[in-house]
MDTraj code that builds the backbone (N, CA, C; nanometers):
import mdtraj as md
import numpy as np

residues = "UNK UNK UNK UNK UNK UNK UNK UNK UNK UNK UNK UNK UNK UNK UNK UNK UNK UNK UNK UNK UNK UNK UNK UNK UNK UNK UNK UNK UNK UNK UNK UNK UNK UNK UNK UNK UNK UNK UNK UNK UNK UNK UNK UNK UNK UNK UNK UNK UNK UNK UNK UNK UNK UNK UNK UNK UNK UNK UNK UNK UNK UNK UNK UNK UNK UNK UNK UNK UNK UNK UNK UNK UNK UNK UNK UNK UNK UNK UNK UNK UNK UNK UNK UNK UNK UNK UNK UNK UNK UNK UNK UNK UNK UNK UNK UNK UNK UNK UNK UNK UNK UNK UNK UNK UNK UNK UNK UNK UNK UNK UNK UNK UNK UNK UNK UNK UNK UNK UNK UNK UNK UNK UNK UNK UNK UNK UNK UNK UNK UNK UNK UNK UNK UNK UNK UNK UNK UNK UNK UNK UNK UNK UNK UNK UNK UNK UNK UNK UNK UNK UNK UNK UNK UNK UNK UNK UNK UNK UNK UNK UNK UNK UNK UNK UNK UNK UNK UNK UNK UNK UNK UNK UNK UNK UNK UNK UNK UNK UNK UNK UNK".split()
xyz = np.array([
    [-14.4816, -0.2957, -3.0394],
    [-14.5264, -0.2728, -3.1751],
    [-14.4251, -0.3324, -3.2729],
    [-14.4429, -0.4296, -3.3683],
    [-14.3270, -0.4812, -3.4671],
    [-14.3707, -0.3763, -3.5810],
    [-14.2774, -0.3633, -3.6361],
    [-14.2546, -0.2892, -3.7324],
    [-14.2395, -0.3658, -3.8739],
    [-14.2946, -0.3248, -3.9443],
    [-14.2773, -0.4506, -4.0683],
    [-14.1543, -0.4262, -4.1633],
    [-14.0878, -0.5233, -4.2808],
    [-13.9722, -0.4813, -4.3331],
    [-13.9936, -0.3565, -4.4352],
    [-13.9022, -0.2685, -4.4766],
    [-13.9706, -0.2047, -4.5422],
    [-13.9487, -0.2651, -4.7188],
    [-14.0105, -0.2739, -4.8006],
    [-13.9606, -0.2996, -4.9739],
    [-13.8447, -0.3450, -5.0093],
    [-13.7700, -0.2309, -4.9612],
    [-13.6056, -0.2200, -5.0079],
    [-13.5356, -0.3074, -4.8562],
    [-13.6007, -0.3338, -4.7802],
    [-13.5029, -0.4478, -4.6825],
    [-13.5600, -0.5683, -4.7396],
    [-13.7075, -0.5936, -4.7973],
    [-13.7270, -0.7432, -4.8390],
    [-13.7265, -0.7962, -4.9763],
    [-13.6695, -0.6712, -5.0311],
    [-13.5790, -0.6869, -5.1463],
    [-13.4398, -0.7730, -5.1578],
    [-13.3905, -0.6951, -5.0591],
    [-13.2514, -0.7190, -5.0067],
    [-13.2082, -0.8633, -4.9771],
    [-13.3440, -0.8885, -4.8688],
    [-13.3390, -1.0201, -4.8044],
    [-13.3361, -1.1208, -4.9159],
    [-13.4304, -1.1119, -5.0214],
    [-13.5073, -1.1925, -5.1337],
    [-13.3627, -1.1967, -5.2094],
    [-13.3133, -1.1092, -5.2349],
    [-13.1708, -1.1023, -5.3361],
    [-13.0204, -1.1990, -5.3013],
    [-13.0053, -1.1715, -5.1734],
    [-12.8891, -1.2313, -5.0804],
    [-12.9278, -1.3913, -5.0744],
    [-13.0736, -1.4327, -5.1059],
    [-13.1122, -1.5431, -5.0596],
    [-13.0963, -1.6380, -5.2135],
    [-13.1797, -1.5823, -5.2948],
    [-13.1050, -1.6087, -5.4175],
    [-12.9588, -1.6304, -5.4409],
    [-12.8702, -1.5569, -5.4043],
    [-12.7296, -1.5542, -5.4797],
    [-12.7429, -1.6746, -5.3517],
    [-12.7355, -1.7102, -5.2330],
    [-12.7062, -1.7984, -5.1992],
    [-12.7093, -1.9077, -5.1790],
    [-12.8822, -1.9477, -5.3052],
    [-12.9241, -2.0370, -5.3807],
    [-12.8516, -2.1015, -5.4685],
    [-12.7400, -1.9619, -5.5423],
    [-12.6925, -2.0047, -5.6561],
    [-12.5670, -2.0971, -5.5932],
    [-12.4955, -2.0457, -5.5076],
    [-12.3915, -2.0421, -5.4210],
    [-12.4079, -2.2445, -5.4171],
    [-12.5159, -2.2417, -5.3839],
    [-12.5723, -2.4074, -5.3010],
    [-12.5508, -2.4892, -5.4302],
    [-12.6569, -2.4192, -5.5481],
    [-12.6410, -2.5269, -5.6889],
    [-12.5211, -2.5200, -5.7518],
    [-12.3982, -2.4707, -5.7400],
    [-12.2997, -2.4674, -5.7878],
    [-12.2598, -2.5898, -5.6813],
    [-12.2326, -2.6057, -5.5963],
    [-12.2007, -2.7785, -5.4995],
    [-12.2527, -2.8061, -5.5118],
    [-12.3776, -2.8228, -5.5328],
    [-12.4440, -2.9280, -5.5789],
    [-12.4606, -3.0416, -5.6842],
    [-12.4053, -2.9155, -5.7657],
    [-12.4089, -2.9730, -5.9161],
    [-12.2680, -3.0539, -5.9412],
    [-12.1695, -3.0174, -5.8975],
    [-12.0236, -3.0858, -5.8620],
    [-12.0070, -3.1878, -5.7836],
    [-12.0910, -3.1432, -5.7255],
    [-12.0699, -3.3051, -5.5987],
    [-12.1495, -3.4004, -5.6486],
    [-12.2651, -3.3732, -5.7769],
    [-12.3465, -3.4891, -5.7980],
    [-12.3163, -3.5267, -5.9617],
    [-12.2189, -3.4553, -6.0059],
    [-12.1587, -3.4333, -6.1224],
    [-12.2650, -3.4126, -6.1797],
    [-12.3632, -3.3298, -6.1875],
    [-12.4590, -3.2731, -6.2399],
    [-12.4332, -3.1176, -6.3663],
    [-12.4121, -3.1778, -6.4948],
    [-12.3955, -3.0330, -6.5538],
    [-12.4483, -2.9207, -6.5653],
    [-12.6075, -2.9650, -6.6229],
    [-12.6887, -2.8592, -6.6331],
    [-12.6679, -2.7583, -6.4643],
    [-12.6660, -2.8697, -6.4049],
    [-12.7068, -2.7753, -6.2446],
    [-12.5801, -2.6905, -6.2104],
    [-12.4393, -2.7035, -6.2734],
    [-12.3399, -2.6275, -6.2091],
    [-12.3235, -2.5122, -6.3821],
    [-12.3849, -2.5989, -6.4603],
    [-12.3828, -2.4570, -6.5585],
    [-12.4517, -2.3219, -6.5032],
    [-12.5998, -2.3755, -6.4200],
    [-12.6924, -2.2967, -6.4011],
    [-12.6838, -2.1911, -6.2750],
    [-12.5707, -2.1826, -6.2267],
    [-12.4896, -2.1232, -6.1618],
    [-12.4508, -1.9984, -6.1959],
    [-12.4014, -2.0166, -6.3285],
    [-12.3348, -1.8719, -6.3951],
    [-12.4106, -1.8529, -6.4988],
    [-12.4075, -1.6993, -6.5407],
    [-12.4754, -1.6390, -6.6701],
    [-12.4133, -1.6975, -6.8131],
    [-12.4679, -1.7178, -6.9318],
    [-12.4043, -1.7735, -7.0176],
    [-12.2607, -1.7517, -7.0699],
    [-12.2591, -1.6056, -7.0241],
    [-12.1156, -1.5812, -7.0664],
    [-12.0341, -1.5363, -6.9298],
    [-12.0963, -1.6092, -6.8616],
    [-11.9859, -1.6367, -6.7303],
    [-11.8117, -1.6837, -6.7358],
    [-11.7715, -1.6203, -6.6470],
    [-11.6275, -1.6545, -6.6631],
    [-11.5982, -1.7556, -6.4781],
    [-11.5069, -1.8231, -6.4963],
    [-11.4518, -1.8700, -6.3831],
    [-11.2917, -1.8898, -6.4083],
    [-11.1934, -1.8437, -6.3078],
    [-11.0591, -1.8790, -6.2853],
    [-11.0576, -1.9170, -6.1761],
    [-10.9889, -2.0340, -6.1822],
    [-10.9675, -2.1374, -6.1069],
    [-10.8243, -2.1865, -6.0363],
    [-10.7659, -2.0515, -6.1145],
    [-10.6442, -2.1115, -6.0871],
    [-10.5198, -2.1843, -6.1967],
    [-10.6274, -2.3568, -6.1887],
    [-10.5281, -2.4174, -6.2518],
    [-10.6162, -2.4607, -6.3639],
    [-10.7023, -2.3835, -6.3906],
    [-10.7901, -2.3188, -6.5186],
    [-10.8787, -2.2657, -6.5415],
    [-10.8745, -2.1568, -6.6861],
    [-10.9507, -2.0103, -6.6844],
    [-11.0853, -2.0839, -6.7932],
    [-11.1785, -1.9850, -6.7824],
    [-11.2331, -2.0526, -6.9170],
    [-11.3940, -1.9785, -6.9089],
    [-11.4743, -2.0151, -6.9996],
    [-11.6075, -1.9388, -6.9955],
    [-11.6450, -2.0860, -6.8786],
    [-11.7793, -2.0462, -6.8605],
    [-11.8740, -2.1703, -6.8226],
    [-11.8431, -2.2853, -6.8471],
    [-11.8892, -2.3074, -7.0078],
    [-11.8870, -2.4248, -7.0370],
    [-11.7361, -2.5110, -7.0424],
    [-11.6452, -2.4198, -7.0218],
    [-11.5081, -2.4837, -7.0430],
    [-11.4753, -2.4998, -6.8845],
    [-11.4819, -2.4474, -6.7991],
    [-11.4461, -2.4701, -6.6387],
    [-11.5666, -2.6093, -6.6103],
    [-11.7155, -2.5749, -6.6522],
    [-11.7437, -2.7195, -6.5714],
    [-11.7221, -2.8516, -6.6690],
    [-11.6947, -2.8321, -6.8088],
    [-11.6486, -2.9974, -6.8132],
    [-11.4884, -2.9742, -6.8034],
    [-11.4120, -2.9283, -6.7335],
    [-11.2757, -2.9490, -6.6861],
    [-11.2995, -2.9881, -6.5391],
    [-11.3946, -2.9384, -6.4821],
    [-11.4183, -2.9759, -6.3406],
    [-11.4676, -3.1023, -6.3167],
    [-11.6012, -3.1509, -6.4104],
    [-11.6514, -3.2400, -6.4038],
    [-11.5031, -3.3845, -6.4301],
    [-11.4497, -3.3529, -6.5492],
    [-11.3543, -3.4371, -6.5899],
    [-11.2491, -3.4671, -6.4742],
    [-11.1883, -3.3696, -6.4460],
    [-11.0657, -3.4043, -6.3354],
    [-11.1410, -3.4996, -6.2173],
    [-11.2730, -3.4216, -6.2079],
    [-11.3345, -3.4907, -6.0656],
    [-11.3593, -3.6268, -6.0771],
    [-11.3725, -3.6867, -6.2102],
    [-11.4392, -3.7774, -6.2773],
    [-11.2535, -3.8991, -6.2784],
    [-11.1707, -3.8232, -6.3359],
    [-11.0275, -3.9001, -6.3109],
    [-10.9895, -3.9156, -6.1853],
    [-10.9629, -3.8227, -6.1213],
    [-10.9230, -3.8137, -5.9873],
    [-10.9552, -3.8647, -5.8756],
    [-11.1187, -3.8647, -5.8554],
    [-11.1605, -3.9037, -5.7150],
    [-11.2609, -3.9551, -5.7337],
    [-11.2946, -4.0640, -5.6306],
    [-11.4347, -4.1751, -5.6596],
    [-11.5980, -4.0646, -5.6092],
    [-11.5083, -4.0019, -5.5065],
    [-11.6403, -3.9041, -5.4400],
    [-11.5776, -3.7714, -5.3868],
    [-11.6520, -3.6615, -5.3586],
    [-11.6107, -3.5084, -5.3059],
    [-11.7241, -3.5407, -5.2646],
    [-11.6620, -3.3533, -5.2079],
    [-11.7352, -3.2769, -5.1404],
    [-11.6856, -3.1504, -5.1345],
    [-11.7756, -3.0559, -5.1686],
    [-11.7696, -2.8905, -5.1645],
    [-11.8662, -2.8269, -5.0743],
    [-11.8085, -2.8054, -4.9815],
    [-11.8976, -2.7053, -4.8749],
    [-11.8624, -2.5570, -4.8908],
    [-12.0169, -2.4554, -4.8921],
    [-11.9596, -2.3280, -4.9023],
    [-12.0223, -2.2585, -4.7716],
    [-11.9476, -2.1739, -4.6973],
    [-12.0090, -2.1258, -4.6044],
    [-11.9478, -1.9487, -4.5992],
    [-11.9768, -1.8950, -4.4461],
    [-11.9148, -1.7591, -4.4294],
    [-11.8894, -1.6533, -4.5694],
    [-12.0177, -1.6608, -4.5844],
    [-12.1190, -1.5721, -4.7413],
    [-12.0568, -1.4543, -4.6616],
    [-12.0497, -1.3748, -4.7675],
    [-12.0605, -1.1806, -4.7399],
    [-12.1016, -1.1197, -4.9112],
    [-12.1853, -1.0903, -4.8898],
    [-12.2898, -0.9850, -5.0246],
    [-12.2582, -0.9085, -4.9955],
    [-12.1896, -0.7878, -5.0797],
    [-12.2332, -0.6658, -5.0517],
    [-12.3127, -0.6301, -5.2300],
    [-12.4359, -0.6104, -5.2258],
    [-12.5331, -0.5459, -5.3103],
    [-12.5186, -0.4262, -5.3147],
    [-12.5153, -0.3909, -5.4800],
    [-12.4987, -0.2855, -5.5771],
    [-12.6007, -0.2860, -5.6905],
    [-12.7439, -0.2301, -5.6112],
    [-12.8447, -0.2404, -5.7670],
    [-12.8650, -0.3873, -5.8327],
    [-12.7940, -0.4360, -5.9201],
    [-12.8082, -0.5308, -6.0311],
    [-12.6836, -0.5929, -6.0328],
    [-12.5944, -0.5675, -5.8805],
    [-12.4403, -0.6431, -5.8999],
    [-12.4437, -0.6223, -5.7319],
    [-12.3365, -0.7750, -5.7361],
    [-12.3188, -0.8122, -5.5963],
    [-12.1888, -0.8397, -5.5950],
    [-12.0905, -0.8101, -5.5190],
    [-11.9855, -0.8756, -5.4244],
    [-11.9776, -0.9775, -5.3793],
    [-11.9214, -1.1106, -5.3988],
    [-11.9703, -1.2141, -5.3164],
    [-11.8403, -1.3151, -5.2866],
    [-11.7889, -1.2920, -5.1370],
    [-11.7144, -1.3662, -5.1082],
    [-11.7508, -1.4667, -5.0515],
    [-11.7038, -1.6118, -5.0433],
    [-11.7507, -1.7168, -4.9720],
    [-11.6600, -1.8282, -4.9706],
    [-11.6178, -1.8632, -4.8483],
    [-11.5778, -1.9731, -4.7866],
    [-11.5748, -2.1212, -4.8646],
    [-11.4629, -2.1807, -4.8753],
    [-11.4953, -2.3010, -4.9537],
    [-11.4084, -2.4249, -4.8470],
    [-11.4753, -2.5162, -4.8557],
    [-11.3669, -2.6496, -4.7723],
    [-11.4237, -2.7618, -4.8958],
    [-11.3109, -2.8049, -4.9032],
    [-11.3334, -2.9424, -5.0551],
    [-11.2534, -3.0780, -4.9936],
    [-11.3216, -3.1930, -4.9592],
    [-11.2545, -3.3131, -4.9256],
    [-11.3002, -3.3966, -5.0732],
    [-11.2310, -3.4887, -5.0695],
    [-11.1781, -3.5608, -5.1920],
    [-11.1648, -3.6964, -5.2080],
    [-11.2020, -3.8093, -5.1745],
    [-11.1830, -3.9631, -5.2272],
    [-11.1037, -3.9633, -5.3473],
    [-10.9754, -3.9696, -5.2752],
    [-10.8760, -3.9867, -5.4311],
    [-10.9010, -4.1043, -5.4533],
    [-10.9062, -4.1804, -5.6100],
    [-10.8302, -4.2701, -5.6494],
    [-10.7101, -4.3472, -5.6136],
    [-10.6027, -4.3215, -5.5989],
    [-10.5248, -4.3197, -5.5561],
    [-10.4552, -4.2526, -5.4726],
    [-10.3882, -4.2971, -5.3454],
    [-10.3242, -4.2147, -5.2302],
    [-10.4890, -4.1734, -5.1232],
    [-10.4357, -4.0769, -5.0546],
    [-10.5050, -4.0168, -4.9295],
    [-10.6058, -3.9180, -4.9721],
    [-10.7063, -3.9284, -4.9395],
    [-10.7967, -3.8385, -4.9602],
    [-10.7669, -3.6642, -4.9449],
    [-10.8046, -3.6059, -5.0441],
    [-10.7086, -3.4231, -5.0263],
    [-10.7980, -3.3744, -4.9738],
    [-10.7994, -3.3066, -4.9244],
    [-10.8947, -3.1557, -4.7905],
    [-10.8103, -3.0110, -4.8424],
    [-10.8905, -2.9793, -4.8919],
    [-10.8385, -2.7894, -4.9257],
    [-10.9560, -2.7231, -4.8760],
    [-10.8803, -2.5823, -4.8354],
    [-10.9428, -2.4775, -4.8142],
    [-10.9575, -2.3613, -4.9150],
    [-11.0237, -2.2690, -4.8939],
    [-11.0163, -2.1591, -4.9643],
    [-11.1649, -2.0559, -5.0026],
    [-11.1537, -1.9552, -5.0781],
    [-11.2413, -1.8658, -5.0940],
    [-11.2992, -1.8966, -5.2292],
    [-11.4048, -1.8082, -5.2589],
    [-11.4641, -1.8129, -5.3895],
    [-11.4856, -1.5991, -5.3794],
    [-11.4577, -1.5662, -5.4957],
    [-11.4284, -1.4688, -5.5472],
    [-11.5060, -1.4118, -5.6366],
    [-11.6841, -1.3968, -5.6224],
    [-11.7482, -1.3703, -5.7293],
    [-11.7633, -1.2252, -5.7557],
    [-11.8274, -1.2191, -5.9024],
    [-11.8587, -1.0699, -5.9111],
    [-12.0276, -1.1393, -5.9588],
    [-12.1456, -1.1496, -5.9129],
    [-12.2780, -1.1827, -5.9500],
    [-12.3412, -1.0481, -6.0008],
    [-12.3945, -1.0782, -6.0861],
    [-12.5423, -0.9918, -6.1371],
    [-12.6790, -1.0575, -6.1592],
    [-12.7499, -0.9767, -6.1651],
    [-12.9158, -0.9796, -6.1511],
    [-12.9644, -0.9424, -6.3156],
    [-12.9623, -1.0388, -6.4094],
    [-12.9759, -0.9932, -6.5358],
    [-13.1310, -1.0402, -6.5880],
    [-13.2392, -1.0073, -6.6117],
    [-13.3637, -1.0771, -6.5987],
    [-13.4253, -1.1207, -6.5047],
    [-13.3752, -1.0930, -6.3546],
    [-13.4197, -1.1209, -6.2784],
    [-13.3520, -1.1904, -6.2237],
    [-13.3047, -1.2809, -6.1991],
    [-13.1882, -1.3931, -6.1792],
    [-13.0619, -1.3619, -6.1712],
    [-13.0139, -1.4073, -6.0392],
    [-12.9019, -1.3543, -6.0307],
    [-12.7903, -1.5046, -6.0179],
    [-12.7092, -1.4249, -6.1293],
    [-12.5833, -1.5624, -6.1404],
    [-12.4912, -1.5389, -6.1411],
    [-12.3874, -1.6281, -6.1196],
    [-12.1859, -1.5498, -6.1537],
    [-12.1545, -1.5108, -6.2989],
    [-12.1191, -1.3975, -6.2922],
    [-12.0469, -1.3005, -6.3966],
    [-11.9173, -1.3776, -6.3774],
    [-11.8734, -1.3476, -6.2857],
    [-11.6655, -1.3888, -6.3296],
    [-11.6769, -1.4462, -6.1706],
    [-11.5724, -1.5438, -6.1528],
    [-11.5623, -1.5714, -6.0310],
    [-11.3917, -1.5795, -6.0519],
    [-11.3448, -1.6143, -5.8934],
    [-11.1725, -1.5853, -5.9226],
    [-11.1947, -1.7089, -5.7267],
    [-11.1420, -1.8322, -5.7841],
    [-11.1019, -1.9500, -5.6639],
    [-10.9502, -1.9038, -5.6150],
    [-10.9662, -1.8904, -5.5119],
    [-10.8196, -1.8572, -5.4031],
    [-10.8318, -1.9797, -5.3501],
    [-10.7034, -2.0110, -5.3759],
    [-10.7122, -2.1609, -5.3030],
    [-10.5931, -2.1142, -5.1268],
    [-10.6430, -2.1339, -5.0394],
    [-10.5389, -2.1218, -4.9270],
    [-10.4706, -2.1555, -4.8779],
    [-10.4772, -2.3154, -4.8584],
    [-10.4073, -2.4532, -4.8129],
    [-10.4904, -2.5942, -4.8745],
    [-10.4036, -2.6987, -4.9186],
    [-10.4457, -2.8048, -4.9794],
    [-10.3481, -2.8851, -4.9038],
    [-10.3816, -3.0364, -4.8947],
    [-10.3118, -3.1519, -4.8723],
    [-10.3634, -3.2637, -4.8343],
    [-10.3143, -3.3881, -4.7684],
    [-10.3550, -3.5067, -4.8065],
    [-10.4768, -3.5269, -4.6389],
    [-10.5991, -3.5833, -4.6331],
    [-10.6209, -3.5996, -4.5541],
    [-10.5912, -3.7328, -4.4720],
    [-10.4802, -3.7504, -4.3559],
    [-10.4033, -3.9018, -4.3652],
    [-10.5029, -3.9305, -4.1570],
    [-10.5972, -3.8995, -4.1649],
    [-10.6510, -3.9424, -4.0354],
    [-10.6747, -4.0425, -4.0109],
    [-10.7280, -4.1292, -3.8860],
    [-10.7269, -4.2559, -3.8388],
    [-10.8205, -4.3275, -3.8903],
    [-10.8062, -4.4153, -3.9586],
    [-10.9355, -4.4972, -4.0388],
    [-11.0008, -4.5784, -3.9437],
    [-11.1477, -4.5801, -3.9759],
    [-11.2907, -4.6474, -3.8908],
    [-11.2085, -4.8018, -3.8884],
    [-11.3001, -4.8762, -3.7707],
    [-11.3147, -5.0215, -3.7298],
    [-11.3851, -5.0555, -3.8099],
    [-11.3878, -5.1576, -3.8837],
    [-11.4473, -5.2612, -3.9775],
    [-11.5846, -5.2873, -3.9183],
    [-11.6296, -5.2438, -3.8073],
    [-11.7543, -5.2567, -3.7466],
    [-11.8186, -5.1048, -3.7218],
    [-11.7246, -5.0293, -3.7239],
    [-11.8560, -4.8573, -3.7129],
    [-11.8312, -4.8524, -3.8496],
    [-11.8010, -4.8813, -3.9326],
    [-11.7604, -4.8279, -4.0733],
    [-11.8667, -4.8781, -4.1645],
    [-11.8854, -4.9851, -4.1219],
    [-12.0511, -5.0605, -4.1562],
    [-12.1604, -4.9621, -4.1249],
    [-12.1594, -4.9286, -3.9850],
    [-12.2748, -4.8652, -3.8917],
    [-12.2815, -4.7664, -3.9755],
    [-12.1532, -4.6767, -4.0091],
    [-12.1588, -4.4923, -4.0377],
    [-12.2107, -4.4669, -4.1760],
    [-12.1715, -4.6058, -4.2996],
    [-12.2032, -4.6079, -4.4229],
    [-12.3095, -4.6779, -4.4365],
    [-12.4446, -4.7326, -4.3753],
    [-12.5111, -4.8200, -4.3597],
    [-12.6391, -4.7612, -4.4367],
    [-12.6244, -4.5551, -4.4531],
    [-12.7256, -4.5536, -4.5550],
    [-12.6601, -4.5194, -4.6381],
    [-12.5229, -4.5160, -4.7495],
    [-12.4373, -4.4427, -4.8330],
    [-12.3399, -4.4914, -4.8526],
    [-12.2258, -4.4610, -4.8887],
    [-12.2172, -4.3253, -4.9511],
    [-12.3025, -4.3209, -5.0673],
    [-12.2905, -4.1527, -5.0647],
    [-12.3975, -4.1156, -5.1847],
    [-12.3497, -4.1593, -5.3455],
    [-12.4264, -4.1019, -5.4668],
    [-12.3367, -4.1119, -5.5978],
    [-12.3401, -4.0248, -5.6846],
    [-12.2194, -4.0083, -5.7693],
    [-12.2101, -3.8379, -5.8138],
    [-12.3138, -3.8806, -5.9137],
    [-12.4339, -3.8950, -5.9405],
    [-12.4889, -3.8466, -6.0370],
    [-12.6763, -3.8245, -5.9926],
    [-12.7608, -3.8525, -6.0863],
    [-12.9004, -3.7941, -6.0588],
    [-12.9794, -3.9336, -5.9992],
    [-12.8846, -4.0381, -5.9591],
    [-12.9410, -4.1742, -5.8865],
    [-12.9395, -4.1204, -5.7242],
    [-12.8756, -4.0468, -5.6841],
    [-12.8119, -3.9940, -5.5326],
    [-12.9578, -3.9423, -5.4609],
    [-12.9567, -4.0113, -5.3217],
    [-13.0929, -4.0235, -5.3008],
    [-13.1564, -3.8603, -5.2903],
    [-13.0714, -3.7562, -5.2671],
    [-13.0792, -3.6344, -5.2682],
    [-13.1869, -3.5797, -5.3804],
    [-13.1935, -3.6475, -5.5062],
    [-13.2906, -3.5998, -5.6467],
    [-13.4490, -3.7097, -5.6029],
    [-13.4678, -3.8052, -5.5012],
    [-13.5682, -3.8249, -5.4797],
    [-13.6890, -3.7408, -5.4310],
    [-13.7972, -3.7857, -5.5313],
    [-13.9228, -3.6867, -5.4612],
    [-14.0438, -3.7680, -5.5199],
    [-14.0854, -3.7714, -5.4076],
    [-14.0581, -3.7287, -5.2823],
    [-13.9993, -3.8285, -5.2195],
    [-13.9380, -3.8045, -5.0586],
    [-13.7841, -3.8348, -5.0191],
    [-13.9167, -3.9664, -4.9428],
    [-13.8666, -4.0896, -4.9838],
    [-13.9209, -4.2192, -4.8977],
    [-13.8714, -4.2578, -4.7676],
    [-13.8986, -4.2966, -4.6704],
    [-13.8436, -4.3783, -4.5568],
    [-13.7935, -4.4852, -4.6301],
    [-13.6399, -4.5113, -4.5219],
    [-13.6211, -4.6642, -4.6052],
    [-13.6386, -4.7102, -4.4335],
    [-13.7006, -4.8213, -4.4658],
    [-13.7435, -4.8882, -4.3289],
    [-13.6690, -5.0262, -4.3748],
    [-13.6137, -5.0967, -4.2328],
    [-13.5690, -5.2206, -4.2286],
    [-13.7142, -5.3196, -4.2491],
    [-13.6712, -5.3941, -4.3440],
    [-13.8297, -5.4933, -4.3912],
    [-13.9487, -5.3763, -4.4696],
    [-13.8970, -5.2766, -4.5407],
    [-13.9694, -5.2579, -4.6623],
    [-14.0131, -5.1231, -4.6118],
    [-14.1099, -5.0694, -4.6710],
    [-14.1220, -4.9050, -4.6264],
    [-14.2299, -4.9314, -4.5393],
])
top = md.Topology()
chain = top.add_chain()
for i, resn in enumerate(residues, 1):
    res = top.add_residue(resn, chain, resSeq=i)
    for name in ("N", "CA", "C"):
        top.add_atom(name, md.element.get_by_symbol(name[0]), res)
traj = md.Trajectory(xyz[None], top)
């Protein structure tokens, strides 16, 4: 006999899935230097500390966007190892961060670290209230660089580009076929 979920578990489910919607468009929006999409992350009067800067919303993502924009030709922000704990109309939300980096100059950086949210559910929608970045370990990534022949092969559909050209915003997503679609 299956038992079906009850309200308050597919509530739950529906809620956790959201914040980890939001979780996704916040890298998303950074890695494609997308503003609207990493504003839309946090509530308007969202806070983020970062560390090596505090600020509402709008002041953390064009400091983010900017450094990312001086600093490195391409990133990447992966978030993983989520933990919610749900409170009504407020969530707990720790989560896993790994950030690699195409410097400009020098070796590409690889950091680790956490993300530190406090989310709420304000209208329905749940976004970051305050977040607090623990950074854990940072440094240069100095690994063995590709053969001039897989390096062709591995980049042969990419790299991608930080903005809304990145084949990722296509829709619908085309085959690219050798000799035309």
């Amino acid at each position: 006999m299956t038992t079906r979920p009850s309200d308050a578990e597919l509530r739950q489910l529906l809620d956790k899935e959201a914040i980890r919607d939001c979780l996704l468009r916040y890298s998303r929006g950074i890695d494609r230097m997308d503003r609207d999409l990493m504003l839309s992350a946090y509530h308007p009067d969202g806070y983020d500390d970062h560390g090596v800067t505090q600020g509402d919303r709008e002041t953390f993502v064009d400091w983010a966007r900017s450094y990312h924009q001086r600093v490195q030709l391409r990133h990447q922000h992966r978030i993983s190892n989520e933990t919610i704990e749900l409170d009504g109309d407020s969530a707990h939300v720790e989560s896993y961060y790994c950030f690699w980096g195409e410097n400009i100059e020098g070796p590409p950086t690889l950091a680790f670290g956490r993300y530190i949210d406090q989310f709420e559910r304000r209208n329905g929608r749940w976004a970051i209230a305050y977040r607090v970045c623990i950074n854990e370990i940072s440094g240069y990534f100095t690994g063995r660089e590709m053969t001039e022949n897989y390096s062709k092969v591995f980049y042969a559909s990419g790299p991608g580009t930080r903005d809304t050209d990145d084949t990722s915003y296509e829709r619908p997503l085309l085959a690219r076929r050798e000799g035309g679609a």
